[in-house]
ZAPA-140550 format. One line per field, with one value per residue (C-alpha): residue in three letters; chain; x, y, z. Coordinates in pm, whole numbers, plus 32768, in hexadecimal, padded with zeros to 4 digits. Each point is the difference from the previous one (the first is absolute). Example, Ala and Ser with C-alpha at 12.3 -4.5 7.8 and 13.67 -1.06 7.14 Angstrom:
vose ALA:SER
zavo A:A
xx 84CE:8089
yy 7E3E:8158
zz 830C:7FBE
END
This chain:
vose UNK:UNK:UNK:UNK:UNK:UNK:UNK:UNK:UNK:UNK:UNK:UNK:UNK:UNK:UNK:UNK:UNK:UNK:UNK:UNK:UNK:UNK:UNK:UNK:UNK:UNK:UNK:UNK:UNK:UNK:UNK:UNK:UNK:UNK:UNK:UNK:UNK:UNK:UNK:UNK:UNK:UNK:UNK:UNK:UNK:UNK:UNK:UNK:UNK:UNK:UNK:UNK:UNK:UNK:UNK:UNK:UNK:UNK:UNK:UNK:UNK:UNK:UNK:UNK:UNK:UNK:UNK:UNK:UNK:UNK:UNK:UNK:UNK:UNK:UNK:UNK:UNK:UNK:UNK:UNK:UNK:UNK:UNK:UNK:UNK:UNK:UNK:UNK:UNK:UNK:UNK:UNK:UNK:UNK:UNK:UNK:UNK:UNK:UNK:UNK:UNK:UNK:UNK:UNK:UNK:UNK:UNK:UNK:UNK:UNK:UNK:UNK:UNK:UNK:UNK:UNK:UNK:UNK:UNK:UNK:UNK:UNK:UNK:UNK:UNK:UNK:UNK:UNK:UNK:UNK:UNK:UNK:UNK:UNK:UNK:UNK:UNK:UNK:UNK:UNK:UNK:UNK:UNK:UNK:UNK:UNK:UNK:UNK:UNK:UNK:UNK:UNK:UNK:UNK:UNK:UNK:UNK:UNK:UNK:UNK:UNK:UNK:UNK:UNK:UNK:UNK:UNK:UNK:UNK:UNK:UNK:UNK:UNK:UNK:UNK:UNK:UNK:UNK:UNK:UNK:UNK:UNK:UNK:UNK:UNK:UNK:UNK:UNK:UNK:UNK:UNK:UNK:UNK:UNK:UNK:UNK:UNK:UNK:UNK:UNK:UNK:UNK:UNK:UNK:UNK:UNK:UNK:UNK:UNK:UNK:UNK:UNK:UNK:UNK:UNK:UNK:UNK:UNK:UNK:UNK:UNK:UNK:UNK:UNK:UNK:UNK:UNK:UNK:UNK:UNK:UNK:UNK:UNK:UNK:UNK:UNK:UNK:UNK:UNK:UNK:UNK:UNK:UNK:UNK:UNK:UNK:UNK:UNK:UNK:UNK:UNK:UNK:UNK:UNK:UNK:UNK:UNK:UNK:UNK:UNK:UNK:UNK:UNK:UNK:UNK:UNK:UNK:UNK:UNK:UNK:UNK:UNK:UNK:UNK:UNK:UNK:UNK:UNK:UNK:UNK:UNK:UNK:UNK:UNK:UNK:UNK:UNK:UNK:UNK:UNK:UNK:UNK:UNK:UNK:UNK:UNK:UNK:UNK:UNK:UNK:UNK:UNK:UNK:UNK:UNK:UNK:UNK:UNK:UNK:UNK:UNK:UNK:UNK:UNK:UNK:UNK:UNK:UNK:UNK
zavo A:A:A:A:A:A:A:A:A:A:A:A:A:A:A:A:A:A:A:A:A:A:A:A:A:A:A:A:A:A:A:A:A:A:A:A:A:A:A:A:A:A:A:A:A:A:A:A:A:A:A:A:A:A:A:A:A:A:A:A:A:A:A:A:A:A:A:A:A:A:A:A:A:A:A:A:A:A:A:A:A:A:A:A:A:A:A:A:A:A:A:A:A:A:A:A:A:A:A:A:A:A:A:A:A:A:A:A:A:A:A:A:A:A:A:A:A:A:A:A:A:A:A:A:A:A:A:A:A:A:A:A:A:A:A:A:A:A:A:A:A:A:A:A:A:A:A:A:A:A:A:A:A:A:A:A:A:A:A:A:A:A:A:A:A:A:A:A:A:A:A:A:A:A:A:A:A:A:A:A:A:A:A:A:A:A:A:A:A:A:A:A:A:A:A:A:A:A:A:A:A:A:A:A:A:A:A:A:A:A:A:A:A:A:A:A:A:A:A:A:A:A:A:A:A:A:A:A:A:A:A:A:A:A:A:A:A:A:A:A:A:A:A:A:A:A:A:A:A:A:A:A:A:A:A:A:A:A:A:A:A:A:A:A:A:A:A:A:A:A:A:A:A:A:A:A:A:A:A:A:A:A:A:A:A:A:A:A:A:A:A:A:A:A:A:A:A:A:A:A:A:A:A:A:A:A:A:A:A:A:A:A:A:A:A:A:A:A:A
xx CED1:7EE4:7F6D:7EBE:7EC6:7F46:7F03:7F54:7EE9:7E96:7FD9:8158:8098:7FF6:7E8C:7FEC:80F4:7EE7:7F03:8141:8073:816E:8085:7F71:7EF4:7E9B:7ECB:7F8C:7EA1:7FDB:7E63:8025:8042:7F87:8171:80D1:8193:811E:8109:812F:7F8D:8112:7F64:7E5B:7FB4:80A7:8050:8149:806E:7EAA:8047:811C:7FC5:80FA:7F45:7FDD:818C:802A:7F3C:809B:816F:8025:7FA1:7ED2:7FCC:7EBC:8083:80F4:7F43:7EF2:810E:8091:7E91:7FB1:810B:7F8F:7EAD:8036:809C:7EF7:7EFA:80BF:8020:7E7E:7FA4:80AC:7F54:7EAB:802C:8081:7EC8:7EF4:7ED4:7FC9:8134:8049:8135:8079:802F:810B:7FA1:8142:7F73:7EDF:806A:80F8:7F0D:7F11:80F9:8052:7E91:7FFF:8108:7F8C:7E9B:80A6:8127:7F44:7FAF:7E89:8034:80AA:7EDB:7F0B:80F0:7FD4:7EC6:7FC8:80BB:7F2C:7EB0:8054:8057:7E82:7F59:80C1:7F9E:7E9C:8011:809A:7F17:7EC6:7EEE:80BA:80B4:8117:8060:815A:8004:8155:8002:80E5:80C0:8182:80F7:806E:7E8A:803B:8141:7FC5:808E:7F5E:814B:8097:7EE3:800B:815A:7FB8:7EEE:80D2:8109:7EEC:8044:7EEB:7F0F:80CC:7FF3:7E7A:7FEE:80C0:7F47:7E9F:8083:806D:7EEE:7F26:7F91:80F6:7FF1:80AE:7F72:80A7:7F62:8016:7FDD:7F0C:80FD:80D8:7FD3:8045:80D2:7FF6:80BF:7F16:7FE7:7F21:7EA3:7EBF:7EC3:7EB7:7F2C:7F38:7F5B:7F1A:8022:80F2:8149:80BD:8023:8153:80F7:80F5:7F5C:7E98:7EF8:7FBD:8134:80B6:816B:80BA:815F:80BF:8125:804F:7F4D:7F85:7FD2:7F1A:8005:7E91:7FD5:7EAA:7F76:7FD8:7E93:7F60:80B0:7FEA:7FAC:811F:8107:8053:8092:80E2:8176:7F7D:803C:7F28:7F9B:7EF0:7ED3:7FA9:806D:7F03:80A5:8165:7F64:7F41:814B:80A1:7ED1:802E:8168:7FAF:7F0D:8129:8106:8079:8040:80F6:7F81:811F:8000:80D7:7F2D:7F71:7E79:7F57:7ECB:7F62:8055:7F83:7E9B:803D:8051:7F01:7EE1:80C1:80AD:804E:812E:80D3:802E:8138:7FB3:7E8F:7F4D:8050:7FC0:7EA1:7FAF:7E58:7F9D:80E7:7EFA:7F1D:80EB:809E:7E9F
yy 383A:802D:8188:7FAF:80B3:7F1F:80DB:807B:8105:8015:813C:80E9:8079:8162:7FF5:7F47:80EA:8120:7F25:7F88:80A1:80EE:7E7D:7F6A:7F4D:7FB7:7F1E:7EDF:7F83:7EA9:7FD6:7E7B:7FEA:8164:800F:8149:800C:80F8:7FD2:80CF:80A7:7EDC:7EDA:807C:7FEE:7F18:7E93:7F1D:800D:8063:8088:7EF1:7F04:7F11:800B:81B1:7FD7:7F36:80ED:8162:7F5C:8089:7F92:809C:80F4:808E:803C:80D7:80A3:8081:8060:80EE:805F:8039:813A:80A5:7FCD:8057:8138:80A0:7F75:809F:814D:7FC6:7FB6:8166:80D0:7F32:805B:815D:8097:7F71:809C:7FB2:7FF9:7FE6:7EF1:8092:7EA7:8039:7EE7:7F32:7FC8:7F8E:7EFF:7F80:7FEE:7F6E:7EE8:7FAC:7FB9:7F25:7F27:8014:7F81:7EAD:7FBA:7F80:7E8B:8037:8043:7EB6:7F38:809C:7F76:7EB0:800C:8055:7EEA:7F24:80C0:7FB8:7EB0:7FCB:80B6:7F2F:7EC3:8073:8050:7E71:7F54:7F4F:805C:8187:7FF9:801C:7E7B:7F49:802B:7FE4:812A:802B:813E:8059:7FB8:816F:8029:7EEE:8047:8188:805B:8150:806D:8010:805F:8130:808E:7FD2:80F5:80D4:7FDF:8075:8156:804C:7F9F:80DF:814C:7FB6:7FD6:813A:80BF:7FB9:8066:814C:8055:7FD8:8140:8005:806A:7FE9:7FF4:801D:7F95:8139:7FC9:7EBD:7EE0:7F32:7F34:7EBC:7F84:7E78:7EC5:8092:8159:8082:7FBF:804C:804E:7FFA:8112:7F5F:7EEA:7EFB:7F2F:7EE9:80B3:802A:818B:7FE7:800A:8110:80C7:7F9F:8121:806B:7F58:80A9:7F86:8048:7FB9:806B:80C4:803B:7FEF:814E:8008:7F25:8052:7FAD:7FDA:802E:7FCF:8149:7FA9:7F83:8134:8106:80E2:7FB7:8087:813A:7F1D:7F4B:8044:809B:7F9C:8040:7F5A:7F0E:8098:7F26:7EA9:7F5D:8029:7F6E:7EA2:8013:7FD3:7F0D:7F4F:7FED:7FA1:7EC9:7F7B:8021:7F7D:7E8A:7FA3:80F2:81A0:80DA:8146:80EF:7F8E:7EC0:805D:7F3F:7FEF:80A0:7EDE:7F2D:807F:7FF1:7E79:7FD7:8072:7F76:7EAA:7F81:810A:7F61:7ECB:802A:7EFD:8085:7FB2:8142:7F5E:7F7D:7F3F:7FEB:7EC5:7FEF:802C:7F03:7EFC:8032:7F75
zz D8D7:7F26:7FC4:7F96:807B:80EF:8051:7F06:8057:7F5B:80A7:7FFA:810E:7FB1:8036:812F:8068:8002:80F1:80D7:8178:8027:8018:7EBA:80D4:7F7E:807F:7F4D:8009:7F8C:7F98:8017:8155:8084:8098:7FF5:8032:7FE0:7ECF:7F38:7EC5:7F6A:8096:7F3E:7EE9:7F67:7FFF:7F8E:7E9D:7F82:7EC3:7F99:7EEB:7F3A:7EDB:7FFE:8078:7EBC:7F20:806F:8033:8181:8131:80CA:7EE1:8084:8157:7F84:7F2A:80CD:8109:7EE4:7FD0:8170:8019:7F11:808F:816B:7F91:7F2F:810A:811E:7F61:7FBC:8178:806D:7F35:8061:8159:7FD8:806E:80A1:7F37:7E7D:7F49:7E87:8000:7EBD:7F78:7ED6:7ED2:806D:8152:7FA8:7F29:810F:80F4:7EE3:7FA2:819F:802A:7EA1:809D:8162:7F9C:7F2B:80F6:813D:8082:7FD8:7E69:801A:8097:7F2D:7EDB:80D8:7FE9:7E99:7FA2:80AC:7F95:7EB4:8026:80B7:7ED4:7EFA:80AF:7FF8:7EAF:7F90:810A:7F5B:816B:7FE4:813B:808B:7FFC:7FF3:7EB6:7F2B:7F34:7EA9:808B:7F6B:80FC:8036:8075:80E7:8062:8047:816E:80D9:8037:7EBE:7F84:8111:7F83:7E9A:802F:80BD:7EB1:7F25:7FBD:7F1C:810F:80FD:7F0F:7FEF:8185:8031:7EF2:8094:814F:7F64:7F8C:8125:80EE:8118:815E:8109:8146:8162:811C:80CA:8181:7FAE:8017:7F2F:7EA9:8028:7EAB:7FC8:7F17:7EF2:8027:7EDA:8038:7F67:801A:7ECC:7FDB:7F09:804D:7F3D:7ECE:7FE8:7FEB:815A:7FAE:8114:7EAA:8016:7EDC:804F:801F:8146:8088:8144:8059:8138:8039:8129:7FFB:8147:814E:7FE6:7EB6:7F0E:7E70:7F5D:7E98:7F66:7EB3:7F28:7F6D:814B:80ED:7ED5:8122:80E3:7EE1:80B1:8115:7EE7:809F:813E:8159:812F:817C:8043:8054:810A:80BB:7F32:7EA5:80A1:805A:7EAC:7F51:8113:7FF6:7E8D:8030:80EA:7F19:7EC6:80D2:7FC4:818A:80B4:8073:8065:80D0:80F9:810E:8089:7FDF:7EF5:80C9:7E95:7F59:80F3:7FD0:7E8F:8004:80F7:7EDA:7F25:8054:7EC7:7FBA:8139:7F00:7F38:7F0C:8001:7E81:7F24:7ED1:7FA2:7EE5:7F6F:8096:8114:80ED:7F59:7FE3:8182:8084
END
């Protein structure tokens, strides 16, 4: 009988654990279909053999290498975050969370990983590929468009696959340390939602949100000016992130934790976590009737394979 890990969770346990009922129960809210169902905190979040490869088997010498290794990394992570969460909700007024330097960078390092290790970082590696293919055929086509056009690409261009692709990113620990540092050394603050509700958590649970706006960068990069970044911890509790430069004035909150002033900042950040997601919202309860009104303005993010990657011209050339 084969022990191998079948399914393999984007989003761990231990933190669907902290949206989840006394029976490890949570509601999933598919935007595709508008449709929401019960499931086990073993059965979301995750999906068969997602992280296996032969060819990463081949290269590290064991199978499902980076299953095991982010289960090693996941105790040590629900650990610190746990002892985190009670002194969060110790009191229910402002609180300094005495973050020590160690917890920080644990935290710091879950997010790194938890922002690379989802589905929707795989189709926007789908869709890269493909971008790049479209601008390289522009590029070798004599009217500049995007014809069938053989182009003189190496075969390791043409042979690149999303998902290999996706754990050799997630391999790259020089790219991790960066993630995690950048993370660190944002303004944090953790924010309960008091007697307002719940935070919904999703398949992609860091989301963003520019401050800056204008120009031809995106300004939603993870060390841009002005950018805000909320990840949920827990169904009462949300961490934000904000850049030091842009919220200069919001450093005396930096490690603090405090309630929601009002309703109206709690569906801010669900809102903000419906529009990140990739397809699936999860919650304690079965009202999603929020993110109903937020797909309703905004159709486009029930689409799981919606276009996250544009390429100059692409709009031209679609005509």
């Amino acid at each position: 009988m084969s022990n191998k890990v079948k399914k393999q969770h984007f989003v761990p346990q231990f933190l669907l654990r902290n949206f989840a009922d006394g029976n490890e129960k949570l509601w999933i809210y598919d935007k595709s279909t508008g449709r929401s169902f019960p499931n086990g905190v073993s059965n979301i979040g995750c999906d068969g053999y997602f992280y296996d490869s032969p060819e990463v088997a081949q290269v590290t010498g064991e199978a499902q290498f980076v299953e095991k290794a982010l289960s090693k990394a996941e105790c040590r992570w629900s650990t610190t975050l746990a002892e985190v969460l009670k002194r969060v909700r110790s009191k229910s007024e402002v609180v300094d969370v005495g973050l020590s330097d160690e917890e920080r960078s644990c935290i710091s390092q879950m997010i790194a990983l938890q922002m690379i290790r989802t589905p929707l970082v795989r189709e926007v590696n789908d869709q890269m590929r493909d971008a790049m293919g479209r601008a390289l055929r522009r590029s070798f086509s004599p009217s500049g468009r995007d014809d069938n056009v053989e182009i003189p690409v190496s075969k390791e261009l043409a042979d690149i696959d999303a998902k290999n692709f996706h754990i050799v990113s997630m391999l790259n620990d020089e790219s991790i340390a960066k993630y995690q540092s950048i993370f660190y050394g944002h303004i944090w603050n953790f924010l309960r939602a008091g007697q307002h509700g719940s935070f919904y958590t999703s398949d992609h649970p860091l989301s963003r949100r520019a401050h800056v706006k204008g120009g031809w960068m995106s300004h939603s990069g993870i060390a841009s000016k002005g950018i805000e970044i909320s990840f949920p911890l827990a169904e009462d509790v949300t961490l934000l992130m904000y850049d030091r430069e842009y919220f200069a004035k919001m450093k005396f909150m930096d490690g603090k934790a405090n309630d929601a002033l009002a309703p109206e900042t709690l569906l801010f950040y669900n809102s903000m976590q419906v529009q990140g997601s990739h397809r699936f919202l999860y919650s304690r309860h079965d009202d999603f009737s929020h993110a109903e009104l937020v797909l309703k303005e905004e159709p486009r993010f029930k689409d799981p394979n919606r276009k996250m990657v544009v390429v100059t011209g692409d709009e031209e050339y679609s005509k």
